[in-house]
Backbone of each chain as ProteinMPNN parsed JSONL, in Angstrom:
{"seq_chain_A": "XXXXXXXXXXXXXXXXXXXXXXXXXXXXXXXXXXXXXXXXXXXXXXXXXXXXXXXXXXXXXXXXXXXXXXXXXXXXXXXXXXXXXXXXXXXXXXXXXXXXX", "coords_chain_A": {"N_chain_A": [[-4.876, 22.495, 2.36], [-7.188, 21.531, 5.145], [-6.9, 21.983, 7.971], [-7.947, 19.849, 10.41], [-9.519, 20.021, 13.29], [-10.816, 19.168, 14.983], [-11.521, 16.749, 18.461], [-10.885, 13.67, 19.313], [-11.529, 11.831, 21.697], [-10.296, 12.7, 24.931], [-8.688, 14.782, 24.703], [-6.82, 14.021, 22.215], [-6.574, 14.215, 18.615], [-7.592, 14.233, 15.417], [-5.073, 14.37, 13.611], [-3.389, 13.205, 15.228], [-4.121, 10.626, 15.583], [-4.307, 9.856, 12.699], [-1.144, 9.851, 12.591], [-0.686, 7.755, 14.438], [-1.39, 6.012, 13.051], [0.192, 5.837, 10.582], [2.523, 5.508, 12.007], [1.933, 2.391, 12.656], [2.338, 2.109, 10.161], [4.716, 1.919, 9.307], [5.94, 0.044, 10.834], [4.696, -2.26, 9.651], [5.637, -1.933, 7.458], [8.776, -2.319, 8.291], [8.71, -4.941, 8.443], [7.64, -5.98, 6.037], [10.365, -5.815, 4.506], [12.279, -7.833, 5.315], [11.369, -10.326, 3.539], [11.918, -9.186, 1.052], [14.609, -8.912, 1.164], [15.707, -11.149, 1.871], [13.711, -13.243, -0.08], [13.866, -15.801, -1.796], [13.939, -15.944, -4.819], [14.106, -13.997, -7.814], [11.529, -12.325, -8.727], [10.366, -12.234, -5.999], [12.261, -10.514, -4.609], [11.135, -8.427, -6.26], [8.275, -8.599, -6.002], [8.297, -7.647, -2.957], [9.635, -5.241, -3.232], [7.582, -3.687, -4.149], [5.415, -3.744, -2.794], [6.662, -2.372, -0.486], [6.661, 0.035, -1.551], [3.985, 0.827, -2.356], [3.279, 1.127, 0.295], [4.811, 3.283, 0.837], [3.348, 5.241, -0.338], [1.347, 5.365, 0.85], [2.118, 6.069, 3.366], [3.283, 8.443, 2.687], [0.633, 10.287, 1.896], [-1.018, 9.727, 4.741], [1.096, 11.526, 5.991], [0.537, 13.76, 4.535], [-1.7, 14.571, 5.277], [-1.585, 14.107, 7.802], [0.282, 16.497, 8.554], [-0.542, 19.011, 7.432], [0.661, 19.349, 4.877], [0.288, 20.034, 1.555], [1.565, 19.097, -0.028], [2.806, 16.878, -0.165], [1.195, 14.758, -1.315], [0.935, 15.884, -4.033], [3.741, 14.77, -4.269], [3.343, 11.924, -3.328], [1.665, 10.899, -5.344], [3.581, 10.918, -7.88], [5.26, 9.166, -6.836], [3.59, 6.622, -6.772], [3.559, 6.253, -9.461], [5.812, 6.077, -10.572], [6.633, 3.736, -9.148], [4.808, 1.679, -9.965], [5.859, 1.874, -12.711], [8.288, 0.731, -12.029], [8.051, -2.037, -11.363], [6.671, -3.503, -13.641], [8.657, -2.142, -15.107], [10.637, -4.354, -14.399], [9.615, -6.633, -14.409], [9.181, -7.457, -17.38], [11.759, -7.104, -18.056], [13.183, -9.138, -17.095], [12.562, -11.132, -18.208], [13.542, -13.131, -21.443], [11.728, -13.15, -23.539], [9.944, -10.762, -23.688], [7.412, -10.637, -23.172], [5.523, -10.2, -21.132], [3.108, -8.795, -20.525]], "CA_chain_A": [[-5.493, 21.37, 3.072], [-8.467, 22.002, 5.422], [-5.827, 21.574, 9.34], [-9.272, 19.068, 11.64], [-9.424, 20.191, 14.67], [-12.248, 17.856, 16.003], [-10.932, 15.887, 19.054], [-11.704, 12.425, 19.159], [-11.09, 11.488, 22.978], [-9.095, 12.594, 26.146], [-7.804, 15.928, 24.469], [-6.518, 13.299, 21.142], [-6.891, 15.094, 17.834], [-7.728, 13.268, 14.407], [-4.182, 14.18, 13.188], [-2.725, 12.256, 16.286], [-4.604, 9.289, 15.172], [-3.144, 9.722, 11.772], [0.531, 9.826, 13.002], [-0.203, 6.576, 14.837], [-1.878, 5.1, 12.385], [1.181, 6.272, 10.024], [3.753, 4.675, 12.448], [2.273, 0.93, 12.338], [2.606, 1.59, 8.635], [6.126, 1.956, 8.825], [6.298, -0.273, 11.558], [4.689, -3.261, 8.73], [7.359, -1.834, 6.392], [10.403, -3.035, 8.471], [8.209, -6.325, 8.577], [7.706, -6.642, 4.997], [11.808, -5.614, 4.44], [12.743, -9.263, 5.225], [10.981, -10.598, 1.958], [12.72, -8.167, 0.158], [15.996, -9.373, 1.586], [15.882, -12.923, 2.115], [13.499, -13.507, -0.912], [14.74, -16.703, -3.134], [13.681, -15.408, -6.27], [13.634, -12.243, -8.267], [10.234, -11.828, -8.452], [9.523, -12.198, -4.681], [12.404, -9.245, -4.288], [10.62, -7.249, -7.025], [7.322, -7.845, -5.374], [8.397, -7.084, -1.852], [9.534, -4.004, -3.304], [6.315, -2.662, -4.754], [4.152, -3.808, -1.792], [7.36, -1.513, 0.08], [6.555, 1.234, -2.354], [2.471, 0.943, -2.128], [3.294, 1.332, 1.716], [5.342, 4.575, 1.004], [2.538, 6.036, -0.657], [0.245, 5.43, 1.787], [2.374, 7.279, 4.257], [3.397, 9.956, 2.003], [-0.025, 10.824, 2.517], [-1.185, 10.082, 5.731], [1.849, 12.543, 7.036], [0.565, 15.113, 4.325], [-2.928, 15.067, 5.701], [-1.824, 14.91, 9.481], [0.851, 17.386, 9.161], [-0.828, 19.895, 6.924], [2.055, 19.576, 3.636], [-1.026, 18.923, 0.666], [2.473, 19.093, -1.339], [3.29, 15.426, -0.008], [0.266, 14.575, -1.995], [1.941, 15.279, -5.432], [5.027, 13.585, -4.347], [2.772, 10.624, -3.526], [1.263, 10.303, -7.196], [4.965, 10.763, -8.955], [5.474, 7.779, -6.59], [3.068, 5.678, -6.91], [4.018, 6.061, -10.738], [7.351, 5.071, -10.373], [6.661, 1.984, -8.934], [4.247, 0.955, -11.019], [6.647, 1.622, -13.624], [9.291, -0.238, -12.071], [7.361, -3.109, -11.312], [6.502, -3.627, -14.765], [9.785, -2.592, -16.368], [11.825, -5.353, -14.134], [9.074, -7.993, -15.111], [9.545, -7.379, -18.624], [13.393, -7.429, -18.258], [13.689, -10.784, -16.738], [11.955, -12.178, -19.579], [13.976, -12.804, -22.677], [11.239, -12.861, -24.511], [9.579, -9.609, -22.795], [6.026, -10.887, -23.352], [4.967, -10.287, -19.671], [1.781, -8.157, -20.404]], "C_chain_A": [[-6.096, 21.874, 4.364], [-7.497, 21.436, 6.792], [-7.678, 20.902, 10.279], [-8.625, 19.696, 12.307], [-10.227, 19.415, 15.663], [-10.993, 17.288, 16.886], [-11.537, 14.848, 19.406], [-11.763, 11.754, 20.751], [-10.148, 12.203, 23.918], [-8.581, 13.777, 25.421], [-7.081, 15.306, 22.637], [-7.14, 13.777, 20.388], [-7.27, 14.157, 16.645], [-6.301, 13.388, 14.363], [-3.039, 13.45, 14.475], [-2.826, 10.989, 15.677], [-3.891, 8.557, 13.983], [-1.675, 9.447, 11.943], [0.648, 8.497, 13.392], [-0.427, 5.707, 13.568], [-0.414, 4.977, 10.759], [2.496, 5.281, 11.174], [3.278, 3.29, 12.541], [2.356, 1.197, 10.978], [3.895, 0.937, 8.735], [6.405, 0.491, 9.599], [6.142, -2.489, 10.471], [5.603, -3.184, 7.722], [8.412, -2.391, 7.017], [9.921, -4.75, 8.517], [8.283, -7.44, 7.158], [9.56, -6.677, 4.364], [12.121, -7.157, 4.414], [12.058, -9.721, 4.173], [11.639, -9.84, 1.192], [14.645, -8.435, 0.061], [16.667, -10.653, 1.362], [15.054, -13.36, 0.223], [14.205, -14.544, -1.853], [14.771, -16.745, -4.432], [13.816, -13.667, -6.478], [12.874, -11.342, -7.988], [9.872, -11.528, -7.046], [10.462, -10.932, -4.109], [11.607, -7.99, -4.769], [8.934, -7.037, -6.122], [7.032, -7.464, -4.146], [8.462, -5.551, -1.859], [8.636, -3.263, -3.504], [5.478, -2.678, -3.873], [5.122, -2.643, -0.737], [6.893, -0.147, -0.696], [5.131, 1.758, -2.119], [2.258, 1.89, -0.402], [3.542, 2.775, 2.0], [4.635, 5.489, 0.997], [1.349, 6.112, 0.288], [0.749, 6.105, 2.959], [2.515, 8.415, 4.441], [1.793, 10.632, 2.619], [-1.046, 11.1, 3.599], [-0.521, 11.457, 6.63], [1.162, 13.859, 6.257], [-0.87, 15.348, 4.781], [-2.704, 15.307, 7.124], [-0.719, 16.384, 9.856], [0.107, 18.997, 8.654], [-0.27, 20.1, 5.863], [1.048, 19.298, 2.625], [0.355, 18.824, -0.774], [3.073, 17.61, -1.394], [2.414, 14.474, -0.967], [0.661, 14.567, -3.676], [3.047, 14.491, -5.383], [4.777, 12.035, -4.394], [2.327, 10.059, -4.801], [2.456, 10.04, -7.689], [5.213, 9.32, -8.482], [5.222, 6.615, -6.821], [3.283, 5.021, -8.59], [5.082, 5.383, -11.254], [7.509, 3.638, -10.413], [5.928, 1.265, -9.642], [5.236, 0.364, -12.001], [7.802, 0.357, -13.536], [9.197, -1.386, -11.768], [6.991, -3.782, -12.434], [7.697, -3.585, -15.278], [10.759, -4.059, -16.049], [11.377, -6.54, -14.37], [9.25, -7.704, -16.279], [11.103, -7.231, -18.828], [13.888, -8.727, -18.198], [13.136, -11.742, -17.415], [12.479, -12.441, -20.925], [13.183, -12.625, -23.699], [10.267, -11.519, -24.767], [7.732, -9.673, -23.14], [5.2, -11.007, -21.964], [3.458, -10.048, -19.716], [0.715, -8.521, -21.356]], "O_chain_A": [[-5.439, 22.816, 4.806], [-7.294, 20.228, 6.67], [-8.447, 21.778, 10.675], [-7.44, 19.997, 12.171], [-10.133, 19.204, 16.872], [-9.835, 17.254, 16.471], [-12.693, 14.925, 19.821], [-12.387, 10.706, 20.591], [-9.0, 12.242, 23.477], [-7.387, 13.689, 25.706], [-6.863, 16.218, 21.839], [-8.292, 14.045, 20.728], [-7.241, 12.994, 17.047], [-5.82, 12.517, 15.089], [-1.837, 13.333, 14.236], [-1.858, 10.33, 15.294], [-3.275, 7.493, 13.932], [-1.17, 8.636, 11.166], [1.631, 7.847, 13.035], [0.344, 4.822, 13.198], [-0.314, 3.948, 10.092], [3.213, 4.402, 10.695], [4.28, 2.576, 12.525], [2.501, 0.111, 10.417], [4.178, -0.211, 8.393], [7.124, -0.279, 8.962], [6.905, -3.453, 10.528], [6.232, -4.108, 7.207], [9.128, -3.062, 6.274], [10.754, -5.651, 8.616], [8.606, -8.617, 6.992], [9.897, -7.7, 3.767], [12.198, -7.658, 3.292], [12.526, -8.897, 3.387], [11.931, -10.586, 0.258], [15.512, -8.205, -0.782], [17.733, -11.026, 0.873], [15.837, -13.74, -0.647], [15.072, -14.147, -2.632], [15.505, -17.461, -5.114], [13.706, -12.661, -5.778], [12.983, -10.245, -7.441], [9.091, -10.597, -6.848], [9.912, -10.209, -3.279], [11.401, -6.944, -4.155], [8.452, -5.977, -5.722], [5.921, -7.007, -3.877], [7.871, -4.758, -1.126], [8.717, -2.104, -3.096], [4.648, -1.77, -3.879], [4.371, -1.918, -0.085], [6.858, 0.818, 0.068], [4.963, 2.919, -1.744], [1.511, 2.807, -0.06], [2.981, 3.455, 2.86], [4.733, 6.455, 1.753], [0.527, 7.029, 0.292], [-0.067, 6.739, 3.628], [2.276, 9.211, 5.348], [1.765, 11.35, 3.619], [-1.76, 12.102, 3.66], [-1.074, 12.16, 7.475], [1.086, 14.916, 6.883], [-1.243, 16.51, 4.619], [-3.233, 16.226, 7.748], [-0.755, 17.093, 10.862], [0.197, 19.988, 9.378], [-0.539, 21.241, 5.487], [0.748, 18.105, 2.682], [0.196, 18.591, -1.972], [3.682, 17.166, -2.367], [2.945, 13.44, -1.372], [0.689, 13.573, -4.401], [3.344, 13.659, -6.24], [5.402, 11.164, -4.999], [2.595, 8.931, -5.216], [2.604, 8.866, -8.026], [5.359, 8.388, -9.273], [6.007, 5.691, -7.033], [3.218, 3.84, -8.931], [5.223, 4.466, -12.063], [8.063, 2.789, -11.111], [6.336, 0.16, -10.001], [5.512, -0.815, -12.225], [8.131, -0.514, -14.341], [10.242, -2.033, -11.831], [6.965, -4.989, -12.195], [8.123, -4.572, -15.877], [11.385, -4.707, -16.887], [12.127, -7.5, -14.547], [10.458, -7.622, -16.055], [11.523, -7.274, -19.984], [14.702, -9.304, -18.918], [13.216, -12.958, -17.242], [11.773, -11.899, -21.775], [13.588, -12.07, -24.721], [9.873, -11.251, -25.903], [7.031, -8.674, -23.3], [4.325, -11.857, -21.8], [2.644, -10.786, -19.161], [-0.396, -7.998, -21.269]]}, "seq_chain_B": "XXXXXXXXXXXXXXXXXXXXXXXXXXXXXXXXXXXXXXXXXXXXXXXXXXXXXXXXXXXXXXXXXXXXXXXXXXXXXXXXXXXXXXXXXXXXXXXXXXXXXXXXXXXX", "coords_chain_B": {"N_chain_B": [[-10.798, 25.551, 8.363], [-13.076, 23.011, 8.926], [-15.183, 22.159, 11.387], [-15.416, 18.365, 12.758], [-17.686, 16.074, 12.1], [-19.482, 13.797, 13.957], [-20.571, 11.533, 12.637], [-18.44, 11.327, 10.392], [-16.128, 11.517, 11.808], [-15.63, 9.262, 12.923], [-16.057, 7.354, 11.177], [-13.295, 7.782, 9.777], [-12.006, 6.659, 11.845], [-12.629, 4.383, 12.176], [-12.0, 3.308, 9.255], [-9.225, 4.208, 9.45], [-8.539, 2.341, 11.133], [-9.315, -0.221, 10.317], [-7.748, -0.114, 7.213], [-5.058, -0.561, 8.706], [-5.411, -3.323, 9.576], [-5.635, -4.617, 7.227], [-3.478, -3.902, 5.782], [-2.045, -5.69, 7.811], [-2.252, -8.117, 7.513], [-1.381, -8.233, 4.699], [1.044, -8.11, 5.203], [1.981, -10.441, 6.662], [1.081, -12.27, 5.083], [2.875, -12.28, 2.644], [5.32, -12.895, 3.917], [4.815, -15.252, 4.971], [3.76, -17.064, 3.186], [4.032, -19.805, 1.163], [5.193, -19.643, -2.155], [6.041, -17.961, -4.75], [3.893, -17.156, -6.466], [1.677, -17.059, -4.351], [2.472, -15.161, -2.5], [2.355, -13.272, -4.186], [-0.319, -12.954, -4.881], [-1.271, -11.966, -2.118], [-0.443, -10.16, -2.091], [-1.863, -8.234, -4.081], [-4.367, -7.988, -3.826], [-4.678, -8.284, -0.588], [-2.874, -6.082, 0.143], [-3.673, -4.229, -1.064], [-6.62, -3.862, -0.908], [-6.011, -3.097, 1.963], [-4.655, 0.21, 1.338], [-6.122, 1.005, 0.436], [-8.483, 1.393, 2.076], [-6.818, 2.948, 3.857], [-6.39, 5.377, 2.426], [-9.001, 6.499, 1.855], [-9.956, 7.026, 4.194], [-7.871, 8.675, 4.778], [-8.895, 11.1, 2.616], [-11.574, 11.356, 3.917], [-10.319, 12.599, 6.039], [-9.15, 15.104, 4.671], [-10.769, 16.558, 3.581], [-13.136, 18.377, 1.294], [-11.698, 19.812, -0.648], [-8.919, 20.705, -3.079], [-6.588, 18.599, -1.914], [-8.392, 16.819, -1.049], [-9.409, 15.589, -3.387], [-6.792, 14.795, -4.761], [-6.227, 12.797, -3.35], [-8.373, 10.721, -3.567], [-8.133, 10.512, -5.988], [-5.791, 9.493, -6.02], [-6.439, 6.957, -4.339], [-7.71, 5.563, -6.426], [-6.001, 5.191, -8.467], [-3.963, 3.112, -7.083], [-5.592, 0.993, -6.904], [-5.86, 0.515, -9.653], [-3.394, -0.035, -10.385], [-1.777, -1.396, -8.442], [-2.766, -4.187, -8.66], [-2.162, -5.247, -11.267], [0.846, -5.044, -11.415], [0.892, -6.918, -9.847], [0.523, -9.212, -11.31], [1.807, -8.55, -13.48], [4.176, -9.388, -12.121], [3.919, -12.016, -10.871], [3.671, -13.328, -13.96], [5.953, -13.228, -14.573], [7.22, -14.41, -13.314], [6.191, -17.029, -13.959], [6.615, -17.16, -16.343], [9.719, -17.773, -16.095], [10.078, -19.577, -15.65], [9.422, -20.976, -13.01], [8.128, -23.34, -11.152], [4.811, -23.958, -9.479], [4.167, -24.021, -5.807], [2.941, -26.69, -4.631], [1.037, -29.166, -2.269], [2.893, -30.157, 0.218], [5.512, -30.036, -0.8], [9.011, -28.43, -0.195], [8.658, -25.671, 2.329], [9.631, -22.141, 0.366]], "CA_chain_B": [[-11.243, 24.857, 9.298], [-13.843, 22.389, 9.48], [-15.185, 20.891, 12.387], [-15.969, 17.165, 11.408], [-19.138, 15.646, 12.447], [-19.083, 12.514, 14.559], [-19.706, 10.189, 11.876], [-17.413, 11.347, 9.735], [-14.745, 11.129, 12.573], [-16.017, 7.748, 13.299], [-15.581, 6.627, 9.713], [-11.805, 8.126, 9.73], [-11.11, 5.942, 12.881], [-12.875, 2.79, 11.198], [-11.376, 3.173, 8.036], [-7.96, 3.719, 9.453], [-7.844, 0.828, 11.576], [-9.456, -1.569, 8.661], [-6.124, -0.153, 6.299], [-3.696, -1.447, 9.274], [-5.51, -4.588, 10.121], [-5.646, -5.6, 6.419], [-2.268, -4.367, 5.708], [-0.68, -6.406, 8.558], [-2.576, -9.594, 6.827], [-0.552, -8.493, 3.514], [2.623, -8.225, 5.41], [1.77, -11.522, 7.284], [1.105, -13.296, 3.944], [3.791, -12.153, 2.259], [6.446, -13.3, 5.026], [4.941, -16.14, 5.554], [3.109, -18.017, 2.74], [5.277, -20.132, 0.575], [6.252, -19.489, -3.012], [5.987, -16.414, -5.307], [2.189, -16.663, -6.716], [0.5, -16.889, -2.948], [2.719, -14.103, -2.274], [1.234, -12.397, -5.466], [-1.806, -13.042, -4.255], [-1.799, -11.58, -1.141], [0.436, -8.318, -2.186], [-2.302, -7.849, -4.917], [-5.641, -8.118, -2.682], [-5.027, -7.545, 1.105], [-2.478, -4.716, -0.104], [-4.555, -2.862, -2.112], [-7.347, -3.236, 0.437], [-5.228, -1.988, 3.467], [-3.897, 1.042, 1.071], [-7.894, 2.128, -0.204], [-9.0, 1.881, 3.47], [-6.123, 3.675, 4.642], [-6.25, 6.65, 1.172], [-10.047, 6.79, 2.095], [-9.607, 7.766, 5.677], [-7.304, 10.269, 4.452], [-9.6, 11.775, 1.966], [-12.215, 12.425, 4.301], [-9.816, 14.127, 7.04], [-8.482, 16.474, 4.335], [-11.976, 17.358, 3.174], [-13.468, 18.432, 0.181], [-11.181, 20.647, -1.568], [-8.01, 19.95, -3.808], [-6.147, 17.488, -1.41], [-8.988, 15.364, -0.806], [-9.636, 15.188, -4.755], [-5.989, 14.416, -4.94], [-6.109, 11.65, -2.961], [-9.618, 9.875, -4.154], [-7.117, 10.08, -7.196], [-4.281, 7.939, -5.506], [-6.842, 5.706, -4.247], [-8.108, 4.599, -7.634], [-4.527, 5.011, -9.442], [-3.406, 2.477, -6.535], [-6.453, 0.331, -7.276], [-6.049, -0.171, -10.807], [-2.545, -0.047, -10.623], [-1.275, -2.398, -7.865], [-3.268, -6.031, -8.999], [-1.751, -4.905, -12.897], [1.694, -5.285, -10.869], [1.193, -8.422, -9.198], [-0.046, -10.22, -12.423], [2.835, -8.723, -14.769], [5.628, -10.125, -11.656], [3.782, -13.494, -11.467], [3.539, -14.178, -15.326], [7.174, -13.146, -15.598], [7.705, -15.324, -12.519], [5.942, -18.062, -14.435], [7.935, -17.547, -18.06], [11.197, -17.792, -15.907], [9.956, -21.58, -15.061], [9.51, -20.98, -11.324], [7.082, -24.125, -10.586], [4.281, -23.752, -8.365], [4.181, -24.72, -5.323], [1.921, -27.949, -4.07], [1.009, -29.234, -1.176], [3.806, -31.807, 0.04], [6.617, -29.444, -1.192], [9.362, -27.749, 0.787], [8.604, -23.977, 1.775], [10.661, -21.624, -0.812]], "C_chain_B": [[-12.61, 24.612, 9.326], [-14.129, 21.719, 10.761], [-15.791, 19.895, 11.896], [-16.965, 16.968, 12.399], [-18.503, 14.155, 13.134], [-19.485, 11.561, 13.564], [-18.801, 10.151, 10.552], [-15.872, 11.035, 10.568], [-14.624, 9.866, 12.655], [-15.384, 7.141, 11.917], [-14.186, 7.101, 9.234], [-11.132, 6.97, 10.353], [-11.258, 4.481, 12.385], [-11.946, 2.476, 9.861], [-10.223, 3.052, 8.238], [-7.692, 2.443, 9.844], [-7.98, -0.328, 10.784], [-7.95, -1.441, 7.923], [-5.204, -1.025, 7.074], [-4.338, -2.582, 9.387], [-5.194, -5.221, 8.646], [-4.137, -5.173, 5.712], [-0.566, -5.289, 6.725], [-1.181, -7.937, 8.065], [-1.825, -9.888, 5.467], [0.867, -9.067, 4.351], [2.812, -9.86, 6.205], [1.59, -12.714, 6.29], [2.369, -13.168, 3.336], [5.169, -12.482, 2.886], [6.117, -14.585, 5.5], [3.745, -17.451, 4.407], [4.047, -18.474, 1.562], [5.665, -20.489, -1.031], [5.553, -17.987, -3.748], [4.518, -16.298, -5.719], [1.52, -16.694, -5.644], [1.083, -16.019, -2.381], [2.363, -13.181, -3.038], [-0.028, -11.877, -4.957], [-2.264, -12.125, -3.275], [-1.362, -10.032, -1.058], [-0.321, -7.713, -3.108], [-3.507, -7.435, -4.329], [-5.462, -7.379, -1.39], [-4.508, -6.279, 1.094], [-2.998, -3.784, -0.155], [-5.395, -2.692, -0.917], [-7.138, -2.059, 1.459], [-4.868, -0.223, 2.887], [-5.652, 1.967, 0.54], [-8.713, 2.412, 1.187], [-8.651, 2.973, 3.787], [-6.463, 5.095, 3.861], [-7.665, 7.347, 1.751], [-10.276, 7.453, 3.933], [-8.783, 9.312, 5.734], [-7.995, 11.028, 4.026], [-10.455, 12.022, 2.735], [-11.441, 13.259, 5.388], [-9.533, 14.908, 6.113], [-9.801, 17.05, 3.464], [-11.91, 17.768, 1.866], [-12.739, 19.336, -0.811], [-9.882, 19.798, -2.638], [-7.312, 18.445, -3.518], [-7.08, 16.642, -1.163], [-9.345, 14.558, -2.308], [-8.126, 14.409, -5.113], [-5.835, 13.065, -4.352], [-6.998, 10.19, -3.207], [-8.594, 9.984, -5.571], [-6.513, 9.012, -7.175], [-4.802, 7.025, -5.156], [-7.242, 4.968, -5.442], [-6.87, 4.205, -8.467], [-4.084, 3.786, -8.664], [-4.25, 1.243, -6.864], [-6.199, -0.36, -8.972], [-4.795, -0.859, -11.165], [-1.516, -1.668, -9.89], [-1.838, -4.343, -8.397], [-2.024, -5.752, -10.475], [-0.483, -5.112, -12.042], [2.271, -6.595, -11.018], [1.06, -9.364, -10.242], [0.903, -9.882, -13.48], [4.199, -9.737, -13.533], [5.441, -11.773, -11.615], [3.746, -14.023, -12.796], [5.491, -14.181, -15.406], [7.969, -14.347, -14.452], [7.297, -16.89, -13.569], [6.977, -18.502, -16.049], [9.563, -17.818, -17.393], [11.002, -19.413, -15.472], [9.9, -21.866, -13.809], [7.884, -21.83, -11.514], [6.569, -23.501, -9.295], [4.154, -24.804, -7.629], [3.017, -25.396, -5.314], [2.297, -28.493, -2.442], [1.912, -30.391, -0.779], [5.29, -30.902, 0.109], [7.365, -28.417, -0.244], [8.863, -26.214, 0.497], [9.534, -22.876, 0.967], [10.516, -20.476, 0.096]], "O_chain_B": [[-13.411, 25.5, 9.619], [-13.411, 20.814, 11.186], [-16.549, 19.99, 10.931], [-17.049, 17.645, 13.423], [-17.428, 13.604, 12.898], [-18.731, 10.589, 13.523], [-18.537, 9.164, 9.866], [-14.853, 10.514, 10.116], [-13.536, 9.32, 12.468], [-14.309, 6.549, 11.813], [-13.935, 6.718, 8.091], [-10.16, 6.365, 9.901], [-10.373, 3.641, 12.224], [-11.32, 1.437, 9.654], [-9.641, 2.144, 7.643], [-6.967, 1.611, 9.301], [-7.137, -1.199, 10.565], [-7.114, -2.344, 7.968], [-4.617, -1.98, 6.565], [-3.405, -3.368, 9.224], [-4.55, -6.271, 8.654], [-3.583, -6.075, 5.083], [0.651, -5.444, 6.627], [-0.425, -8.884, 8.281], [-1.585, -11.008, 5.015], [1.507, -10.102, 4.165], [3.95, -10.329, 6.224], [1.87, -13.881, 6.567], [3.088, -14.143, 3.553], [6.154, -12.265, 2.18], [6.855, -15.143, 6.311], [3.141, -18.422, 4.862], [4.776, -17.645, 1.018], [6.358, -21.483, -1.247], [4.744, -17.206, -3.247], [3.909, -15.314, -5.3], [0.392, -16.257, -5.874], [0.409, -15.677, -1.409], [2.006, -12.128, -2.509], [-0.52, -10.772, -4.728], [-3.341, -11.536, -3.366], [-1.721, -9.1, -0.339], [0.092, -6.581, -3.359], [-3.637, -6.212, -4.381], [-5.894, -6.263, -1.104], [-5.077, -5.35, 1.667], [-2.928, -2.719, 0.46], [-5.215, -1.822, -0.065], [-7.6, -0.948, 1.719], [-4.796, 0.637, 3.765], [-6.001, 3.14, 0.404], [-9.423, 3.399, 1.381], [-9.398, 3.924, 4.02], [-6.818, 6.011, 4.602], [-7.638, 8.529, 2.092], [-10.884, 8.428, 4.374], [-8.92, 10.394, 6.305], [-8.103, 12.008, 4.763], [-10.607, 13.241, 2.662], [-11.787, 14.41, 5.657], [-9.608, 16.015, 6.646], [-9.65, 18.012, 2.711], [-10.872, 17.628, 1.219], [-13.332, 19.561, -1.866], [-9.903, 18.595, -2.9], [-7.318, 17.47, -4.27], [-6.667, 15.492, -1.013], [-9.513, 13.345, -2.434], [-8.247, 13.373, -5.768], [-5.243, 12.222, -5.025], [-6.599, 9.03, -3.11], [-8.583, 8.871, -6.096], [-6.53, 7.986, -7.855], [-4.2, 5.968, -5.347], [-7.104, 3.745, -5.449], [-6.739, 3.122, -9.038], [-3.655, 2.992, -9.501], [-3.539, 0.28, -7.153], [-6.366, -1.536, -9.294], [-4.738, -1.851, -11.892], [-0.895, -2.558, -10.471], [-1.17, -5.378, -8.375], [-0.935, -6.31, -10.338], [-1.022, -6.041, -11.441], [3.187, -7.166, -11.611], [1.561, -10.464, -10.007], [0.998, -10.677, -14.415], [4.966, -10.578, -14.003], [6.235, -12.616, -12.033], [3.789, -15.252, -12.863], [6.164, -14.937, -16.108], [9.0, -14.974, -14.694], [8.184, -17.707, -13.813], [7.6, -19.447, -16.532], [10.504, -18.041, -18.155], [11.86, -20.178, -15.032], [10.296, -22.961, -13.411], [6.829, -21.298, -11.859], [7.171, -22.886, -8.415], [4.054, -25.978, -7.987], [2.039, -24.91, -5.882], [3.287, -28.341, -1.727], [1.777, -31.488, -1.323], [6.09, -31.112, 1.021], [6.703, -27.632, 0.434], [8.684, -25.619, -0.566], [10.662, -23.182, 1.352], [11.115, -19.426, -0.134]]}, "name": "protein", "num_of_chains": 2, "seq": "XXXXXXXXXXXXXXXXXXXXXXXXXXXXXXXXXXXXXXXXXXXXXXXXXXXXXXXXXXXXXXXXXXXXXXXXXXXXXXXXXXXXXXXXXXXXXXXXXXXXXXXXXXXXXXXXXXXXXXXXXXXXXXXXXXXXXXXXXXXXXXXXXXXXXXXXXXXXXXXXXXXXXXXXXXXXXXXXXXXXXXXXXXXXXXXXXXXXXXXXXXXXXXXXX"}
């Protein structure tokens, strides 16, 4: 992965920008967490979780582009796979008749 | 090492801040609109948005080689992938008999 060096302001680097822009992620992750918690249904835990999961992946690789890791980058795909998956398998569980799709 | 060009930097800084503004409108719907399909809704749409802004900002800081191909990957895999989500948890929300809400009705 190709390390920017451009500075965008005041001595501030792109991969600065990234980092912040990487901490309100997280910072909407402890936001979305309460839906995930509280949630009165299944579904609204299951889809707190996947919009939690979408989030992950989007940090996974913000950090692997601002830190320089382009290996965070495969970890992000396996992820994003995952959740798919498990987004799908837990709607098709809670269905006795499993006709979700 | 590239140095980037000013409107490619420019379109890093745009693009990121679009991802957070439209994923604090998911997380803002989702916490606060009231039953499971207008939370669908908004975890299927503003999500995705906020997460192709944000992927696309990435892809051009890590430039044209493997990692930026890898990531114009994750943005479309996240694209096709996330609505296909929201539309298998609302149907299975709907076969479990979870009425929608109307206007009148307490918030859930």
């Amino acid at each position: 992965m190709s390390v920017v060096d451009a500075s965008l302001a005041a001595g501030y680097t792109v991969e600065d920008f990234l980092l912040v822009v990487a901490a309100g992620f997280v910072v909407l992750a402890i936001g979305m967490l309460y839906r995930a918690v509280k949630g009165p249904t299944m579904q609204d835990r299951v889809l707190a979780v996947n919009v939690l999961g979408t989030n992950t992946v989007v940090i996974l690789a913000i950090l692997g582009a601002a830190l320089g890791e382009p290996t965070f980058l495969d970890i992000a795909l396996v992820y994003a796979l995952l959740n798919f998956l498990m987004a799908i398998a837990i709607s098709k569980f809670t269905v006795e008749r499993g006709g979700v799709l | 090492m590239d140095a980037l060009g000013p409107v490619r930097l420019a379109l890093i800084v745009v693009f990121g801040l679009c991802g957070l503004f439209f994923t604090f409108v998911s997380m803002t719907g989702v916490l606060r609109l009231p039953d499971v399909y207008s939370r669908a809704h908004t975890a299927s749409q503003a999500d995705t948005l906020g997460a192709g802004f944000t992927l696309a900002a990435v892809a051009l800081a890590a430039g044209w080689d493997g990692a930026g191909f890898k990531t114009v990957l994750l943005l479309f895999f996240i694209f096709v992938t996330n609505p296909t989500a929201a539309h298998a948890i609302a149907r299975a929300a709907f076969e479990e008999g979870i009425v929608p809400w109307t206007e009148g009705d307490e918030r859930r």
